[in-house]
C-alpha positions in Angstrom: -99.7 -33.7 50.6 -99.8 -30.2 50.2 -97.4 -29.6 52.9 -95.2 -31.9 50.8 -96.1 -29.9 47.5 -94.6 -26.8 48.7 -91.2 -28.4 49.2 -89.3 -27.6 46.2 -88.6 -31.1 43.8 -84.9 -31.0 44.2 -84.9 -31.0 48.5 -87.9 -33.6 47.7 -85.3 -35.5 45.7 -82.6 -34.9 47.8 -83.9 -36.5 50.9 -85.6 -39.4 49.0 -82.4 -40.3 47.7 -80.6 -40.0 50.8 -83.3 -42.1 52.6 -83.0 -45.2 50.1 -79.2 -45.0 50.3 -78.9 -44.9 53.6 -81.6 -47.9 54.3 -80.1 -50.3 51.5 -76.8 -49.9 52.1 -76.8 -50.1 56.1 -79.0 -53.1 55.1 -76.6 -54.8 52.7 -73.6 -53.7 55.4 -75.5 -55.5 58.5 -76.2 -58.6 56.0 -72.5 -58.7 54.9 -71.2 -58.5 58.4 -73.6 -60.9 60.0 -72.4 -63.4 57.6 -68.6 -62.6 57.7 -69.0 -63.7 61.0 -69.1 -67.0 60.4 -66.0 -66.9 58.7 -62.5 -66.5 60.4 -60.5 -64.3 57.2 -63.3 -61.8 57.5 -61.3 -58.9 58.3 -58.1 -60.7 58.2 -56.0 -60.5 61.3 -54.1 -57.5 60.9 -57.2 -55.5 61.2 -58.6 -56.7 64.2 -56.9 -53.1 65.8 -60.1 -51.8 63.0 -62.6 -53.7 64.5 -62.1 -52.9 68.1 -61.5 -48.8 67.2 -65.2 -49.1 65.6 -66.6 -51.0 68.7 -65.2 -48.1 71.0 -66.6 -45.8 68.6 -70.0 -47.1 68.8 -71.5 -50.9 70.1 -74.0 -50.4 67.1 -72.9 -52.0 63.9 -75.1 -50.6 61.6 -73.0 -46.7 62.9 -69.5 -48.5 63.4 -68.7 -49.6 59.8 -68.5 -46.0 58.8 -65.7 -45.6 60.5 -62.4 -46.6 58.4 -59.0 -45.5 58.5 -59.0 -41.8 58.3 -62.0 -42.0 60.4 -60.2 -42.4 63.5 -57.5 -39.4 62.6 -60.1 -37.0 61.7 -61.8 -38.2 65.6 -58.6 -37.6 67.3 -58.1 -34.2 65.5 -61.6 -32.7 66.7 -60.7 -33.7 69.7 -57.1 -32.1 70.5 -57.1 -28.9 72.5 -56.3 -25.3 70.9 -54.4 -24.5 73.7 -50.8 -26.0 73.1 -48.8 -26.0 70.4 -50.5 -28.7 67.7 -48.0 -31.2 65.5 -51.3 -33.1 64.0 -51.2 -31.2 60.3 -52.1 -34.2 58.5 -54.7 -33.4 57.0 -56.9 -30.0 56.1 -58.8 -28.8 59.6 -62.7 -28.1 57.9 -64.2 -31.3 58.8 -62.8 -32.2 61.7 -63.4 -28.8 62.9 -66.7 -28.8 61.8 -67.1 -32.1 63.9 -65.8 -30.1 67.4 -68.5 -27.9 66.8 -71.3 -30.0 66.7 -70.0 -32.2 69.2 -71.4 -30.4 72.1 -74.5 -30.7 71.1 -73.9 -34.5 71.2 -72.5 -35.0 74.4 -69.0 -34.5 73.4 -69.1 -37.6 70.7 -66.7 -36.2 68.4 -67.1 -39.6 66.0 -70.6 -39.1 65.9 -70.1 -35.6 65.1 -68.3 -36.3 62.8 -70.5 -38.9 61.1 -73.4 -36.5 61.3 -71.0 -34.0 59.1 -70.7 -36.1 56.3 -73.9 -37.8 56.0 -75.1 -34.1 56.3 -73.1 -32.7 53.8 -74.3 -35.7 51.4 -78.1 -34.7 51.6 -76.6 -30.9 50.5 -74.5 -32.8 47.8 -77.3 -35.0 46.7 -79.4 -31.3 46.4 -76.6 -29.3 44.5 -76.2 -32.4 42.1 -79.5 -32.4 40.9 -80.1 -28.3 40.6 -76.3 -28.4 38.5 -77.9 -31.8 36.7 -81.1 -29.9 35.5 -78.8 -26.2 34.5 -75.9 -28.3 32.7 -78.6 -31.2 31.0 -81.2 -29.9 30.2 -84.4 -31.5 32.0 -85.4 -32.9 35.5 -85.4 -36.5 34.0 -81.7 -36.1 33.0 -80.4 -34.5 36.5 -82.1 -37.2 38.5 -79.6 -39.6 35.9 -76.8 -37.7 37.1 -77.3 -37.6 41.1 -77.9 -41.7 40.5 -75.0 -42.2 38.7 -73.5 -40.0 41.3 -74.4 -42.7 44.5 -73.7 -45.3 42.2 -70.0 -44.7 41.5 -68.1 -47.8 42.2 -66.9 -46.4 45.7 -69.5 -44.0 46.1 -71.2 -45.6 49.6 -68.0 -44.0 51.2 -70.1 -40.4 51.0 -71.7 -41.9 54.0 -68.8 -42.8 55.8 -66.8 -40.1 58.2 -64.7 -39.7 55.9 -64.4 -36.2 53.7 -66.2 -37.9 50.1 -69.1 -36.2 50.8 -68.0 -32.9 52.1 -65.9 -32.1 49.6 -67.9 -32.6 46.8 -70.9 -30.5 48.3 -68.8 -27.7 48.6 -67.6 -28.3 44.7 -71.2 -28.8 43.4 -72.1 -26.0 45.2 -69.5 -23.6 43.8 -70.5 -24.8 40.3 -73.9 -24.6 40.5 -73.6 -20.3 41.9 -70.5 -20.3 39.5 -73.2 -21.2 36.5 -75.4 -18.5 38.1 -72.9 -16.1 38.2 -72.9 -15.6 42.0 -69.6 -15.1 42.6 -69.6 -13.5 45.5 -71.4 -17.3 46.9 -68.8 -19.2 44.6 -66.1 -17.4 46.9 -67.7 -18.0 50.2 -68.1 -22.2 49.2 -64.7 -22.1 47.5 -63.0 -20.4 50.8 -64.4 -23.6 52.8 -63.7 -25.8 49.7 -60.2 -24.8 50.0 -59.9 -26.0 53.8 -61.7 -29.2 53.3 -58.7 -31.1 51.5 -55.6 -30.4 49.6 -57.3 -29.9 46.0 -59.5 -27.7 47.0 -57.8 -24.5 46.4 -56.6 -25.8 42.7 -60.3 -25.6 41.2 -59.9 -22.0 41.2 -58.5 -22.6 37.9 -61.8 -24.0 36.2 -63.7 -21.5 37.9 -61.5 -18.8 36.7 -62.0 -20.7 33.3 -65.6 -20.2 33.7 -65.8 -17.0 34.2 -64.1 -16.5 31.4 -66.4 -18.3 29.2 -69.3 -16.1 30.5 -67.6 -12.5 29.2 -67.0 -14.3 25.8 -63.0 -14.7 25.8 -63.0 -11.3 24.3 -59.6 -9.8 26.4 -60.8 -5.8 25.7 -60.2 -3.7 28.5 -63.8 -3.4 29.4 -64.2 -7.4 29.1 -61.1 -7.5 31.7 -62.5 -5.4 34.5 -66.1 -7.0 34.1 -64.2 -10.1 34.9 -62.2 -8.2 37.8 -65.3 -6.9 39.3 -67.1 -10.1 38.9 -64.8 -12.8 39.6 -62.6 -11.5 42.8 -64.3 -13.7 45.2 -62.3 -15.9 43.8 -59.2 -14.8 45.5 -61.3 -16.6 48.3 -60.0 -20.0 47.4 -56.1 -19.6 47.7 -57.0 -17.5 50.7 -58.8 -20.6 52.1 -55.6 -22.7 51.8 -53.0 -19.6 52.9 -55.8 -19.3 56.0 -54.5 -23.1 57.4 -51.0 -23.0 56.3 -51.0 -19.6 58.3 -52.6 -21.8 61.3 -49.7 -24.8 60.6 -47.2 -21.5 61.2 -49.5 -20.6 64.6 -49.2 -23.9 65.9 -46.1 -25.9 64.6 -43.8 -22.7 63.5 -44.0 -24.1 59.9 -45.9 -23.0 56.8 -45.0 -26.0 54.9 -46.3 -28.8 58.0 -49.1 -30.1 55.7 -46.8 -31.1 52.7 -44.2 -33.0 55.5 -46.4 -34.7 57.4 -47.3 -36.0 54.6 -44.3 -36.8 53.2 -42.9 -38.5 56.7 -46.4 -40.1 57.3 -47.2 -41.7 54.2 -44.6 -41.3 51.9 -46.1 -38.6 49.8 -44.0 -36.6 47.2 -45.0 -34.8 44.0 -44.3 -36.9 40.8 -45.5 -36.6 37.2 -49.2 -38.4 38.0 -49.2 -39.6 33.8 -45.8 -42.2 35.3 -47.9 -42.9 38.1 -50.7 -43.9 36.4 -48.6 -46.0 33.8 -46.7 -47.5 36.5 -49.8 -49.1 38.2 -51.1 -50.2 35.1 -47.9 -51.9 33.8 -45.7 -52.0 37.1 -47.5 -52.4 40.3 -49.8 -55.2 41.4 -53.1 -56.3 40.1 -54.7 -54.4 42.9 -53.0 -51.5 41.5 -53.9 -52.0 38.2 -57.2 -52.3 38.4 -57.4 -49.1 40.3 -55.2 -46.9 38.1 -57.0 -48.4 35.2 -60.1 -46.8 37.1 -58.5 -43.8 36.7 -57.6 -44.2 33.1 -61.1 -44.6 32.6 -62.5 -41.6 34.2 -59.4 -40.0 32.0 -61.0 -41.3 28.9 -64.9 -40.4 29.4 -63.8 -36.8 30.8 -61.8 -35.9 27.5 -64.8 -38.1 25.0 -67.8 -35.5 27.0 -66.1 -32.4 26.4 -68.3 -31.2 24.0 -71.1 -32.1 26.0 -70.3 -30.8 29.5 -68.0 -27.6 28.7 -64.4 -27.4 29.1 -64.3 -26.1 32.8 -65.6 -29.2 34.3 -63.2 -31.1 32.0 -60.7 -29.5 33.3 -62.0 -29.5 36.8 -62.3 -33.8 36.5 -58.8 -34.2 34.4 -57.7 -32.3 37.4 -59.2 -34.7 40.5 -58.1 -37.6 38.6 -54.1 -36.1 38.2 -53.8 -34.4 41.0 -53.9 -37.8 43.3 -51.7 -39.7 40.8 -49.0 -36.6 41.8 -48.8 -38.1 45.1 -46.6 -41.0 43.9 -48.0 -44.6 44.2 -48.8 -44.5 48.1 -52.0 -42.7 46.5 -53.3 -46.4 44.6 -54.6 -47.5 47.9 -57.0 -44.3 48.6 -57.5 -43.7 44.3 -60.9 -45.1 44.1 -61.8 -42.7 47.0 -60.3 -40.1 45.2 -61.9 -40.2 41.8 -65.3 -40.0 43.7 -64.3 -35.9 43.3 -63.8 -36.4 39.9 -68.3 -35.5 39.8 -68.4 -34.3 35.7 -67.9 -38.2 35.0 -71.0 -39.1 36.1 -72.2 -35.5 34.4 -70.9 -37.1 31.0 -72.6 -40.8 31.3 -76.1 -38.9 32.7 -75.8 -37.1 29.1 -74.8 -40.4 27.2 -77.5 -42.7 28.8 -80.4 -40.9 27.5 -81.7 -44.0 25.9 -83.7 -46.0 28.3 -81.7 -49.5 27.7 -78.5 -48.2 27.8 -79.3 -45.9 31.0 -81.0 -49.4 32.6 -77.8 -51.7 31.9 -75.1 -48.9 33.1 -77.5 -48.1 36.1 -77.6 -52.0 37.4 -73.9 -52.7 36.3 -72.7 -49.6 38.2 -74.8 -51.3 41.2 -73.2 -54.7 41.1 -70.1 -53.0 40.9 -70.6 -51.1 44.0 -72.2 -53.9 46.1 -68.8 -55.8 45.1 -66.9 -53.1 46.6 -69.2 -52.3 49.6 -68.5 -56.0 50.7 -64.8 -56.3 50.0 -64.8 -53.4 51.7 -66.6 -54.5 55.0 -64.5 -57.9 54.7 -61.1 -56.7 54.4 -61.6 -53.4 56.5 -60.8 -51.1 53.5 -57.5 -52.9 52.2 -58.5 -52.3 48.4 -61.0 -48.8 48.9 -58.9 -46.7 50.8 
């Protein structure tokens, strides 16, 4: 006990959060699966490919069904030698980098590496929720609300996938939370890597940058303007981030731009005006669509309603990971529920609302049902409506 006692509350937190995830979840995911294999739609038989790519990953279950999709991408990324010229620039290089590093120390698993990446970077996430939670509301009682409203987010069980949920957000809570102490120098370092760990990364300069503002009073003197020079040039850090992996797209593939047309030429990707987007899969797409843009909507709604209560830079900072997405043109309404799970000051805003016990108890089970739903759809189908 006293070893215990000299852990500080939020690692205490951290890990006991992580722990119960983890152990209901793989439970609930072993329970689903065992069952769907009684039944012959469950996955359906165009993602049979799925199944057998997790069984090569891994002949455990319970470590297989983490892998999805992107999963197998991000594996054969880590893997590809640095030694010939690359023409993989689908995606941003942190976490798949990340996951050649550590898979030495694996015996060259590069899924597992992977795997242990993100379920890593969601114990840091789960930390740097609750220390922002407890500077931003208030009290411990009210940041413990936020990190559970945080794993309960209707796709939320994907921070445990290999997938780059957790990552991300990490590095975001983690720039906020030195940002609110007025580390810049940290909130550069976080926001370099932030920068290469997906597309965004290098936009949330901009609430940052709005932040800093906020903390020399908005007064535009010319002393106010070089305190926020000599504070706030780490900042530069985050464009630099993204420059530093077009500059390697130029090393490799002789092309600054091979990010934006691999994505184009891979999934159809071009930039559009996300507000058409979002009305087009509420009033034009599918139901599938629909319900997922109206996700978005949502997240839209309570962002703009907590402004008051959560400061204009994280508004901003959510407005922007719900838009930016819905830019990508409607090839994005399969992956949107994954994509709002970066969209973190939602679940800052319903933490602040759910103060009363009843109404924290009722959003806290609903947001659970809704979840499990999703968690099993998502093991039956193999992703089809998550990502």
């Amino acid at each position: 006990m006293l070893g215990a006692d000299r852990v500080p509350a939020s690692w205490r937190f951290a890990v006991t959060t992580f722990i119960g995830a983890k152990a209901v979840l793989t439970l609930v995911g072993m329970l689903a699966l065992i069952a769907f294999d009684r039944m012959s739609w469950a996955p359906p038989a165009d993602e049979w490919t799925m199944r057998d790519q997790q069984q090569t990953v891994s002949p455990h279950r319970w470590l297989s069904f983490w892998f999805a999709w992107d999963s197998f991408l991000y594996d054969h990324l880590s893997g590809l030698p640095l030694d010939r010229p690359w023409r993989e620039f689908g995606f941003p290089l942190l976490y798949p980098f990340l996951g050649r590093a550590l898979a030495p120390l694996l015996g060259g698993h590069t899924a597992m590496a992977l795997l242990v990446v993100a379920n890593f970077a969601f114990l840091l996430m789960l930390y740097y929720a609750h220390r922002l939670g407890e500077g931003l509301l208030g009290d411990d009682v009210a940041a413990r609300r936020f990190v559970r409203y945080l794993v309960l987010l209707p796709a939320a069980f994907l921070f445990q996938a290999a997938l780059t949920e957790s990552l991300f957000l990490c590095l975001a809570l983690a720039a906020f939370h030195y940002a609110e102490r007025r580390r810049w120098v940290l909130v550069g370092v976080v926001g370099f890597f932030l920068a290469l760990s997906r597309s965004v990364g290098f936009l949330v300069v901009v609430p940052l940058a709005s932040m800093l503002l906020s903390q020399h009073d908005l007064r535009f003197g010319r002393r106010v303007l070089w305190g926020c020079v000599r504070a706030g040039w780490p900042l530069l850090l985050l464009p630099s981030g993204w420059l530093t992996f077009m500059a390697f797209c130029r090393w490799q593939g002789g092309d600054w731009f091979a990010y934006q047309h691999a994505q184009k030429q891979g999934w159809g990707v071009s930039v559009q005006n996300p507000l058409g987007v979002l009305w087009h899969g509420l009033a034009g797409g599918s139901l599938a669509d629909a319900l997922r843009a109206g996700a978005a909507g949502l997240a839209l709604v309570v962002l703009v309603a907590g402004v008051r209560q959560i400061g204009l830079p994280y508004v901003v900072y959510g407005v922007m990971m719900v838009l930016v997405p819905l830019s990508m043109g409607p090839p994005v309404y399969k992956s949107l529920l994954r994509y709002l799970l970066a969209a973190f000051p939602v679940a800052l805003v319903l933490a602040g609302w759910a103060r009363p016990a009843a109404l924290d108890r009722w959003l806290t089970a609903g947001l659970a049902l809704l979840q499990g739903v999703l968690f099993v759809i998502w093991l039956a189908y193999w992703n089809h409506f998550i990502i």
